[in-house]
C-alpha positions as CSV (number, residue, x, y, z in Angstrom):
1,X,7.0,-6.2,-14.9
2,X,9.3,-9.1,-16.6
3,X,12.7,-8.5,-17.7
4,X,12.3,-8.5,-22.1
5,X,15.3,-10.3,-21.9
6,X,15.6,-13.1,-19.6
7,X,12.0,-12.6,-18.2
8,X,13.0,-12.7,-14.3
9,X,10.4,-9.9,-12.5
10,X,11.9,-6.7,-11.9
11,X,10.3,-3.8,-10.8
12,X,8.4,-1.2,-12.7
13,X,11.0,1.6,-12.3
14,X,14.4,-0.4,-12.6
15,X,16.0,0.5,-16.0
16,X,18.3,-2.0,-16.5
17,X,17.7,-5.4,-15.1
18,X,19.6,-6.4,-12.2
19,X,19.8,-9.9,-13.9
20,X,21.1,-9.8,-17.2
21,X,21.6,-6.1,-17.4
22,X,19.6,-5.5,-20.1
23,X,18.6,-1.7,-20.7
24,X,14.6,-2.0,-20.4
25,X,13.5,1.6,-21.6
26,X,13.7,0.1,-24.9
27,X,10.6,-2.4,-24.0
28,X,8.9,0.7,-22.8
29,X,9.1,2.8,-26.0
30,X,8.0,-0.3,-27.6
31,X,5.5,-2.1,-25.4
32,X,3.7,0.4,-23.1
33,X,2.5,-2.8,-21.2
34,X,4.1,-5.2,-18.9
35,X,6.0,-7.6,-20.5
36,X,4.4,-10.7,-21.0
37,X,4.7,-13.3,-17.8
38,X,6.8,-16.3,-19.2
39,X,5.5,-18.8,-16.4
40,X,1.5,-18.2,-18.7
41,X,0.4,-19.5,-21.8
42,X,-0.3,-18.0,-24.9
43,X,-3.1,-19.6,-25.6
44,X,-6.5,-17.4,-25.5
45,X,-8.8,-18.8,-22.3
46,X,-11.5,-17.3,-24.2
47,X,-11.2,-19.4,-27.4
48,X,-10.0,-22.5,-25.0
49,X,-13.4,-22.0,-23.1
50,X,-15.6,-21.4,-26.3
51,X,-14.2,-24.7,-27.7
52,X,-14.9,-26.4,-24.6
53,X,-18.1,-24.8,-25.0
54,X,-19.5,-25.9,-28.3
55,X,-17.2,-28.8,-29.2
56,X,-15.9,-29.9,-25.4
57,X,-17.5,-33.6,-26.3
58,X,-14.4,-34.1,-29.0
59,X,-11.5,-32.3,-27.2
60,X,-11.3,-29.2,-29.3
61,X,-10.2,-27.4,-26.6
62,X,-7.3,-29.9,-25.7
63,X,-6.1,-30.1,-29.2
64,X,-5.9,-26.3,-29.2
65,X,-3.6,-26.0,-26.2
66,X,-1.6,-29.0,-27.4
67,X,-2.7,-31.8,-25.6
68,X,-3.2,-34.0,-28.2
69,X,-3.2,-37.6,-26.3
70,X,-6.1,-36.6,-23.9
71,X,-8.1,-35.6,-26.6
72,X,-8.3,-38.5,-28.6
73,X,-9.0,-40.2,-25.0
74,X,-12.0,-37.3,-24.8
75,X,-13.3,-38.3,-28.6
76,X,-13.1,-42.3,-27.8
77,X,-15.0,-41.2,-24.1
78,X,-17.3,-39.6,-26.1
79,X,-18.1,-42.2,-28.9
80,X,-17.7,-45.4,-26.9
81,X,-19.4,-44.4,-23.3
82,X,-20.7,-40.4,-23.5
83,X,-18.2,-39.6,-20.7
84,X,-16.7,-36.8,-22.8
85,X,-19.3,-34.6,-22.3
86,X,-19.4,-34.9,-18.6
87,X,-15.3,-34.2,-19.0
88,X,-15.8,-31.4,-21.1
89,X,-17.8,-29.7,-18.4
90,X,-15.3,-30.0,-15.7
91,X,-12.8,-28.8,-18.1
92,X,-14.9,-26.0,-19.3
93,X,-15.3,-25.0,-15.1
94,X,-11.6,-25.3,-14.6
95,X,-11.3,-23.0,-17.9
96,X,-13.3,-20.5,-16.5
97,X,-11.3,-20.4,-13.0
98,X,-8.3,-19.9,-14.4
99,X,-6.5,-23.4,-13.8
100,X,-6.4,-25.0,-17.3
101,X,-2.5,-25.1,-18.6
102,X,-1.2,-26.2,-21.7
103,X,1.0,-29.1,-23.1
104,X,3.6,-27.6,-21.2
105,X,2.1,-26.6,-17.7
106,X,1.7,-23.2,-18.4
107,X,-1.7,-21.7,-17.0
108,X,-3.8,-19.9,-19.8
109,X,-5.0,-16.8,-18.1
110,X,-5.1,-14.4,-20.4
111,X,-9.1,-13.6,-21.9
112,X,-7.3,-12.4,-25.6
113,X,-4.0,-13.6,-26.5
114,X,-1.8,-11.0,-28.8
115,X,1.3,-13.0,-29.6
């Protein structure tokens, strides 16, 4: 699990973190789950791959993670030369294995985003 605090991994059973020292019984009344990993997006891969899907051809899918200047190079592929579909699919694979990141490098794993 992640420290709540300063988000360095710790392990399942320490209570306070040998970090920061922050008490993390407190994230375990509150959040039952691991803390979230702060090296992943939180960005939905499911809705990143169903944009890629249906609407890969205009960069949907890259506005919606952030990257805004490769997908107004996707929409000009797409109307001047048809290459954003081809781009689109190789996204949409790289989506599906797990290797797409956002604006800021962070992989998008997670199949449902919650925060």
């Amino acid at each position: 699990m992640f420290c709540k605090k300063c988000g360095k991994e710790i392990t399942d059973d320490t209570r306070f973190c040998p970090f920061c020292g922050t008490d993390q019984l407190i994230s375990v009344i509150h959040n039952s789950s691991n803390a979230r990993n702060p090296n992943v997006s939180n960005k939905s891969r499911t809705v990143a791959a169903l944009l890629a899907f249906f609407l890969g051809a205009l960069g949907i899918h890259r506005f919606y993670v952030g990257k805004t200047g490769t997908a107004v190079l996707q929409i000009l592929l797409s109307c001047c030369f048809g290459l954003g579909y081809v781009w689109a699919l190789i996204d949409l694979v790289v989506i599906l294995c797990g290797n797409f990141t956002d604006k800021d490098g962070l992989l998008i794993t997670d199949w449902d985003a919650k925060y």
